[in-house]
C-alpha positions in Angstrom: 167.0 -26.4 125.8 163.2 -27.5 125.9 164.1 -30.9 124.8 166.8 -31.0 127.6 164.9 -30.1 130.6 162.1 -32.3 129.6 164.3 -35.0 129.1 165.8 -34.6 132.3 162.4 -34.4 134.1 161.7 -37.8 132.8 164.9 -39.0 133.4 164.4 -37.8 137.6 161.3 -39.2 137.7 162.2 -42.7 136.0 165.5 -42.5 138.4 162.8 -42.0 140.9 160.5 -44.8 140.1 163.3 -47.7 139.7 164.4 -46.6 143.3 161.5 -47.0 144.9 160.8 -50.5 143.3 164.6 -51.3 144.7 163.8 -49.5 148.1 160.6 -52.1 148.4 162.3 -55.0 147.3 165.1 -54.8 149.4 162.5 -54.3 152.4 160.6 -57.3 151.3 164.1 -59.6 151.3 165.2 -57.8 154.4 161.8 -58.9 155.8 162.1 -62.0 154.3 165.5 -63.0 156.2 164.7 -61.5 159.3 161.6 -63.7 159.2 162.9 -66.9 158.8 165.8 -66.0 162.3 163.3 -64.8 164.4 159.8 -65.8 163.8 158.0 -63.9 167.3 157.9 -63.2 170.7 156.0 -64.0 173.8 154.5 -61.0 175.5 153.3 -60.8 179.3 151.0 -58.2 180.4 151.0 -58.0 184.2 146.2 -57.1 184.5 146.6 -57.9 188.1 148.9 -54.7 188.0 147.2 -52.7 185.8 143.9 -52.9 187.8 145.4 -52.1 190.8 147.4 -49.2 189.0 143.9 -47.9 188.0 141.9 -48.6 191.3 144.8 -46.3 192.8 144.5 -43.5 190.2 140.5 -43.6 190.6 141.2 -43.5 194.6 143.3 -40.5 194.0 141.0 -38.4 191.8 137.6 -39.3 194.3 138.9 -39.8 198.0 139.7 -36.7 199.8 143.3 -36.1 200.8 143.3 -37.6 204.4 141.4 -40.7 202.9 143.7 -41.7 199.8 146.8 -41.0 202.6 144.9 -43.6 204.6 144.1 -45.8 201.7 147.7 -45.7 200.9 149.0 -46.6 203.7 146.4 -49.7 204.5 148.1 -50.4 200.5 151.2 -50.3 201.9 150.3 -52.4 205.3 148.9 -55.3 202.7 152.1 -55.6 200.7 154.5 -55.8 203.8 151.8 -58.5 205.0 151.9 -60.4 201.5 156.0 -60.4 201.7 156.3 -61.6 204.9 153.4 -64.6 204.3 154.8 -67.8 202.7 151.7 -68.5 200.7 152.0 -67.0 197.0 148.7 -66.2 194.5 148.0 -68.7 192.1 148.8 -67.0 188.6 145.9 -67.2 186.0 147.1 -67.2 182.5 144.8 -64.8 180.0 145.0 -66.0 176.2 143.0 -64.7 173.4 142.1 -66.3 170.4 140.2 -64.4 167.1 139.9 -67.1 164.7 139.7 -66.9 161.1 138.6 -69.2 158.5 141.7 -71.2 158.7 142.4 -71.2 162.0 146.0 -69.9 161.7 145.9 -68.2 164.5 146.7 -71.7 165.9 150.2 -70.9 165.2 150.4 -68.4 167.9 148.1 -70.5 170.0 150.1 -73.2 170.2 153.7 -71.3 171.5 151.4 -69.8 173.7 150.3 -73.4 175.4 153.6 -74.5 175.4 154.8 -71.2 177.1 152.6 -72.3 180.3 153.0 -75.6 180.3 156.8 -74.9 181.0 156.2 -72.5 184.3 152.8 -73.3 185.3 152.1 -74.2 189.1 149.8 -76.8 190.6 147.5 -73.3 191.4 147.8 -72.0 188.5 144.8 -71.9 185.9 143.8 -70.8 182.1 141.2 -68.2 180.7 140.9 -68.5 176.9 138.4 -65.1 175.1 137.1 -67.4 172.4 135.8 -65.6 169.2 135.0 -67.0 166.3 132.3 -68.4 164.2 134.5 -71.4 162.9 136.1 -73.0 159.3 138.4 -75.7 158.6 137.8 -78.9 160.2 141.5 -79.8 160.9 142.6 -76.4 161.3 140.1 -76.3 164.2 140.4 -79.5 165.3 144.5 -78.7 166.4 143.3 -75.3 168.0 140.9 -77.8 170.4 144.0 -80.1 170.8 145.8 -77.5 171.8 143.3 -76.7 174.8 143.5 -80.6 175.1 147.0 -80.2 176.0 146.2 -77.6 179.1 143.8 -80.3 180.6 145.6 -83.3 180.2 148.3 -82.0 182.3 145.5 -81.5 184.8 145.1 -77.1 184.4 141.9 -75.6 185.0 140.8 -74.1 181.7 138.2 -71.9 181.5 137.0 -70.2 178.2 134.9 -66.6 177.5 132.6 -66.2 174.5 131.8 -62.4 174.6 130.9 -62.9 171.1 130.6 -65.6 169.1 131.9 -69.3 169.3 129.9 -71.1 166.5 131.1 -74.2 164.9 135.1 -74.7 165.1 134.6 -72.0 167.7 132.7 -74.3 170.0 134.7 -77.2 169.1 137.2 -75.2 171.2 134.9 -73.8 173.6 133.8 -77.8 174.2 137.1 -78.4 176.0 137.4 -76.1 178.7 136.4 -77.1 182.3 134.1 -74.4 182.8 132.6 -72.2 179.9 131.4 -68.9 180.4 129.5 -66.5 177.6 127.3 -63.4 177.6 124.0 -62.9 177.7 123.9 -62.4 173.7 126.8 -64.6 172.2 126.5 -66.8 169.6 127.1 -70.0 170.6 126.6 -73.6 169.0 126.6 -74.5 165.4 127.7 -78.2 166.3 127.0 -79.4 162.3 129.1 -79.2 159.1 129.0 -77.4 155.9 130.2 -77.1 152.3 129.3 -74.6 149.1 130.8 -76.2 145.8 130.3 -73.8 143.3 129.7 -75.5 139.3 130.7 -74.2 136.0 130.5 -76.8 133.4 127.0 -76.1 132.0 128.7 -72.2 131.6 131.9 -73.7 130.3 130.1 -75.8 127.9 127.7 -73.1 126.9 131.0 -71.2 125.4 132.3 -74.7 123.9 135.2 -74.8 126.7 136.1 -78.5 127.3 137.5 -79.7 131.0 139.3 -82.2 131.9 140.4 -83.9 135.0 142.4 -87.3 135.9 142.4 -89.2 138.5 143.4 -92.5 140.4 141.5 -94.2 142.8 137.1 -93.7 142.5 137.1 -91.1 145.4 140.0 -88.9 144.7 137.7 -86.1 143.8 133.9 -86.4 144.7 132.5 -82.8 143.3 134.5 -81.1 140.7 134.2 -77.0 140.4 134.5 -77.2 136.3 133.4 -80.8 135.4 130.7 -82.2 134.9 129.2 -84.0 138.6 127.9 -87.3 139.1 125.0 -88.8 141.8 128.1 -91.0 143.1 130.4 -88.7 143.5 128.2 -86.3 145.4 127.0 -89.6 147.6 130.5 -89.7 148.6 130.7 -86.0 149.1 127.5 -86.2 151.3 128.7 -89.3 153.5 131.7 -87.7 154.4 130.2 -84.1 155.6 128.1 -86.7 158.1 130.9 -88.7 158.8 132.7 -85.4 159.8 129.8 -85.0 161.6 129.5 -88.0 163.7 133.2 -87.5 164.7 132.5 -83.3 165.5 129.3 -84.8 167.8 131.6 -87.6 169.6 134.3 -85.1 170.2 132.0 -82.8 172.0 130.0 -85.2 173.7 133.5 -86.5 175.6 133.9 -83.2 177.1 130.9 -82.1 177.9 129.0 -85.8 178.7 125.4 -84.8 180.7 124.6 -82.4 177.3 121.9 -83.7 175.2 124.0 -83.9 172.2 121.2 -85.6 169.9 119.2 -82.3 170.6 121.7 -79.7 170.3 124.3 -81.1 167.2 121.5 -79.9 164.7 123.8 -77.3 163.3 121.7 -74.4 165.2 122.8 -71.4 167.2 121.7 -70.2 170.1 122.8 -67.0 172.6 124.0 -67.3 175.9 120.9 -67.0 177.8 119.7 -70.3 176.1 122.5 -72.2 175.7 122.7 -72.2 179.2 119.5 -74.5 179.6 120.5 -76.6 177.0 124.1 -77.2 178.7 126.4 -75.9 176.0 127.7 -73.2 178.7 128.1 -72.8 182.5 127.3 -69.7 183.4 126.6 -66.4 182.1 129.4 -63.5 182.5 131.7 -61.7 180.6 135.4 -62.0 180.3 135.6 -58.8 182.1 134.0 -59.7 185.0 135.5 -63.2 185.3 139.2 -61.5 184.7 138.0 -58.6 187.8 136.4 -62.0 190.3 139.9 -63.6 189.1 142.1 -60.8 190.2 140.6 -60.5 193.5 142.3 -64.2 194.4 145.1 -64.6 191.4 148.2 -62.7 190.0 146.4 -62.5 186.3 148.9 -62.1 183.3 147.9 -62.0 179.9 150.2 -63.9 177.3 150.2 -63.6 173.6 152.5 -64.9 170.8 153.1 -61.9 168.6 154.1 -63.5 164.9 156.4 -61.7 163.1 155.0 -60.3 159.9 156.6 -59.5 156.4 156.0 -56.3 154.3 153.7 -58.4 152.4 152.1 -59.6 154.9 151.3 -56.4 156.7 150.2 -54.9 153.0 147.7 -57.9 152.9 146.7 -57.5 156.4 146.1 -53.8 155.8 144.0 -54.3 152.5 141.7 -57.0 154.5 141.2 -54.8 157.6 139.7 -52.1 154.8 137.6 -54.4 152.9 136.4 -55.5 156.6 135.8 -52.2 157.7 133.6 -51.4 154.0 131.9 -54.9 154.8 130.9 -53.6 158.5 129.5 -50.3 157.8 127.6 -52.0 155.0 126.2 -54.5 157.7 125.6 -51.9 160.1 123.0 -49.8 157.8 121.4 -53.3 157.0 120.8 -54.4 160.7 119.9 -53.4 163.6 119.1 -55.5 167.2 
């Protein structure tokens, strides 16, 4: 009878096991499906409607009685004014953009572009919240031409570093018409970078043999597990400054009365110098551009929401833990 009921406890719990390992992969195929018939979805958030929703709650809790009725009603007066009037607000369109080292945020980025390109009005204008300290040349360089697209159809863009907009940060910054940052973002970084990592003389030193074939001289310049030559790392070099010439001329088109021989040496500053040297236009935060905005425009925030996969959002999950380890760790290590 022992035998039996330990038997059967194994037999539960393997019962158990292969069902959740069914349960998850049917979720993952599920997820898999759904993502490939519906990738996102465009989300408006109505700030114009939101501040006024909390200027009337603040009003309610700090005005006496006979004031908020008065305030109300002067409220009320406005909006039978602003029916009757033929003029409409000008809408401002609110995007924000966290980039990572790959830029792939540019997927969202770019539905979100499109999006106002299809309704905008001649009054209508941009605001992009710009953070990040940069990565991959090309997948920066299509964030920036998707910006491009805003201006060449003749929309103000404006863009907010509250932050940091280093690098392929600033090569999106770089577009906008007017660029705004606070007093203590990171901004700059107009240079190029690459970290090749080499372990032949550890590969050799354990008798491991690599081998790599190519066609054409330049096909690869530095190799992670061969053995590197002075050419091929001539090559390497010549192309991080060709890349560079072409990340200096694309800045210096937008942004032509900057000193770009002074500021494209691959240096940072924060807002309160960039400033003099002409990499921003004025100091403010996205907050207070978004309340001087609201005071004139109807201002809606967009965003793209992708559609993630169970895997996805188990990845995403593990990374936003090993971020938060990686910020604690920073925060006992620094301090302003």
């Amino acid at each position: 009878m022992e035998f039996l009921y330990e038997y059967g406890l194994f037999l539960a719990k393997a019962v158990t096991i292969v069902l959740s390992v069914l349960a998850i992969v049917v979720m993952v195929l599920a997820s898999s499906i759904k993502g490939k018939t519906d990738k996102g979805e465009l989300q408006l958030t109505d700030i114009s409607d939101e501040l006024m929703q909390l200027k009337h709650d603040l009003k309610q809790e700090l005005l006496t009685k006979k004031q908020f009725k008065a305030y109300e009603k002067q409220v009320k007066a406005d909006e039978k004014a602003a029916e009757k009037s033929d003029t409409t607000k000008g809408k401002v369109f609110v995007i924000d953009f966290k980039g990572s080292i790959d830029a792939g945020e540019v997927a969202s980025l770019r539905e979100e572009v499109t999006a106002i390109l299809t309704i905008a009005d001649k009054d209508d204008q941009v605001l992009v919240n710009v953070e990040s300290g940069g990565g991959m040349v090309h997948g920066y360089g299509l964030a920036s031409s998707q910006l491009d697209r805003l201006r060449q159809a003749n929309i103000p863009l404006s863009i907010c570093i509250d932050k940091v907009a280093a690098s392929g940060g600033y090569m999106m910054a770089c577009v906008a018409n007017k660029v705004y940052a606070a007093p203590f973002a990171i901004v700059g970084s107009i240079g190029v970078v690459a970290q090749v990592p080499n372990f032949n003389r550890l590969l050799k030193k354990h008798d491991i043999d690599y081998e790599q074939h190519t066609a054409g001289d330049f096909k690869r310049t530095l190799t992670i597990f061969g053995e590197n030559t002075d050419e091929g790392r001539a090559k390497f070099q010549q192309e991080l400054e060709e890349t560079h010439v072409l990340f200096k001329e694309f800045v210096g088109r937008y942004r032509p009365s900057m000193d770009i021989a002074k500021v494209a040496t691959g240096e940072h500053w924060y807002g309160q110098q960039a400033i003099n040297l002409g990499l921003i236009d004025e100091i403010s935060t996205s907050d207070d551009v978004i309340l001087n905005l609201a005071n004139t425009h109807q201002v809606i925030k967009i965003r793209y929401q992708m559609k993630k996969k169970l895997a996805d959002k188990i990845a995403h999950g593990a990374s936003l833990s090993v971020n938060a380890v990686m910020n604690k760790l920073i925060e006992r290590n620094q301090s302003v």
